[in-house]
C-alpha positions in Angstrom: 4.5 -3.6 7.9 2.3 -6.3 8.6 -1.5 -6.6 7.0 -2.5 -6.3 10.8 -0.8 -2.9 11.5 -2.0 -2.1 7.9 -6.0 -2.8 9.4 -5.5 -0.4 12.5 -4.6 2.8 9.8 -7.6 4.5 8.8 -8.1 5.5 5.5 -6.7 8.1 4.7 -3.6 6.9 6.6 -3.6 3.7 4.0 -4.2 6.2 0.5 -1.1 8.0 2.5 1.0 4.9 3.0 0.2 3.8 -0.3 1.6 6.5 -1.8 4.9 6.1 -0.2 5.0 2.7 -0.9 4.8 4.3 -5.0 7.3 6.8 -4.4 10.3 3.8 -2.7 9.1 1.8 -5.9 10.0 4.5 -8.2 13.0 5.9 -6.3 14.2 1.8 -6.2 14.1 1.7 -10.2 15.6 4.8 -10.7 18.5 3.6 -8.0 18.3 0.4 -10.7 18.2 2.6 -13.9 21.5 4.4 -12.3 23.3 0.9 -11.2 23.0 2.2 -7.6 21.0 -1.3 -6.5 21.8 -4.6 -6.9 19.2 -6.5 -5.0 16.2 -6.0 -7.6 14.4 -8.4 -4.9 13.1 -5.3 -3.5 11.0 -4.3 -6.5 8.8 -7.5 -5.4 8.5 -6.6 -1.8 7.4 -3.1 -2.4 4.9 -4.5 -4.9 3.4 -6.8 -2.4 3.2 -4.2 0.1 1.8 -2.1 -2.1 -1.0 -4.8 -2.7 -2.0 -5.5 0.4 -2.5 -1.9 1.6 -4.7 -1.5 -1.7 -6.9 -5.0 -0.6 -7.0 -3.6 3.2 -8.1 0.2 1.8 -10.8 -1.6 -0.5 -12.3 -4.1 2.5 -12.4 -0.8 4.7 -14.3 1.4 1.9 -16.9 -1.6 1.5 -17.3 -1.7 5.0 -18.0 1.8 5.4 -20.7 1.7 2.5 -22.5 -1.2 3.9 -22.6 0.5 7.3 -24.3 3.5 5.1 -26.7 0.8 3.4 -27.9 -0.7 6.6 -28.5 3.1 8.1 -30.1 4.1 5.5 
């Protein structure tokens, strides 16, 4: 998933994707911990994901509280 598609979820969508992202990461080191993977590449990917749908959640909350500011 792209940072684009990631801008077009709202936010609870992102806290929700976000938290799937956590869960792959875990079930991929438990596949690790059991010998079950052997491309630990993925660990890096799901990270980065994981990142970017945390920087896109964080622009979206300080866009919504500046919206609030300038209403208020």
């Amino acid at each position: 998933m792209s940072v684009n598609d990631l801008r077009e979820l709202s936010v609870v969508e992102l806290n929700a994707k976000i938290g799937d992202l956590k869960k792959e990461l875990m079930d991929a080191r438990f596949s690790l911990a059991t010998s079950q993977i052997e491309d630990t590449t993925i660990f890096k990917k799901i990270k980065k994901q994981i990142a970017q749908a945390n920087t896109v959640l964080t622009e979206k909350i300080n866009q919504s509280n500046s919206k609030e500011e300038n209403n208020e």
